[in-house]
C-alpha positions in Angstrom: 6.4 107.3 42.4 9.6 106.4 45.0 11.9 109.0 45.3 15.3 107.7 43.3 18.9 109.1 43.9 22.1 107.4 41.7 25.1 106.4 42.7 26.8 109.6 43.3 24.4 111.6 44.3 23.5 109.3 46.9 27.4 109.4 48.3 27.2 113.4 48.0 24.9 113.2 50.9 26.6 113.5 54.5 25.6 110.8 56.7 23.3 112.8 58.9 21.1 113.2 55.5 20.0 109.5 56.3 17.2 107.6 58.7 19.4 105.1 59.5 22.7 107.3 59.5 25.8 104.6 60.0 24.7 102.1 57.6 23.6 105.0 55.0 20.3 103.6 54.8 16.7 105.3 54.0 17.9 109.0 52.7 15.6 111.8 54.2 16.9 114.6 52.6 13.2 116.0 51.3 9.7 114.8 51.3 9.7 112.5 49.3 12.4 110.4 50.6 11.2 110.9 54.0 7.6 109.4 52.7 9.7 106.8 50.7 11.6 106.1 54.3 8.8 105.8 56.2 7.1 103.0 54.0 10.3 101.2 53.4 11.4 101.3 57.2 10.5 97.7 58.2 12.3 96.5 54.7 15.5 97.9 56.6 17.6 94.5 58.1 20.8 94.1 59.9 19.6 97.1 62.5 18.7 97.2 66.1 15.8 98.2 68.1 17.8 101.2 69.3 18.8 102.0 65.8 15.0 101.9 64.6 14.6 104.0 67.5 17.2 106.5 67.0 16.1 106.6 62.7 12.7 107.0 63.8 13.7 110.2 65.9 15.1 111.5 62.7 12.4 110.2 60.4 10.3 112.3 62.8 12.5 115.3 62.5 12.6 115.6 58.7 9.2 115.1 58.2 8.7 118.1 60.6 10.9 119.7 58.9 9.8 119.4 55.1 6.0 119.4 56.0 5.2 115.3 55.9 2.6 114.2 58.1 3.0 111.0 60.1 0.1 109.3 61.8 2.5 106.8 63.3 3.7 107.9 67.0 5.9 105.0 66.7 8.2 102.7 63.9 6.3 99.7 65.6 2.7 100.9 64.4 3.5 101.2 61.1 1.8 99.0 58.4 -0.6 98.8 61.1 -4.4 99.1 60.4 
């Protein structure tokens, strides 16, 4: 099931509560969202390699922080087999 926010409640959320922070993109504000941003994270367009890097540090970061595991050591492995 992907994680939904609405409208508001997805403005109620600061900035830092996103992957992909100045575009407000890919919320990570529990574990399913960070599970949601991680599957979604190549859908993302408009963004630079830094910025994937810099999301991914924070993707990391969440998922460490609400208990998701991530096989991936790296943005560019995933949807790799």
């Amino acid at each position: 099931m992907m994680a939904k926010l609405d409208q508001k409640d997805r403005d109620d959320l600061s900035a830092r509560q996103f992957a992909f922070q100045e575009q407000r993109k890919e919320p990570i504000e529990d574990a399913k969202h960070v599970r949601n941003a991680i599957a979604r994270f190549n859908q993302v367009k408009g963004v630079s390699d830094k910025e994937r890097d810099e999301a991914w540090k924070r993707i990391l970061a969440a998922a460490k922080k609400f208990d998701v595991e991530v096989t991936e050591k790296s943005w560019r492995e995933i949807g790799r087999d």
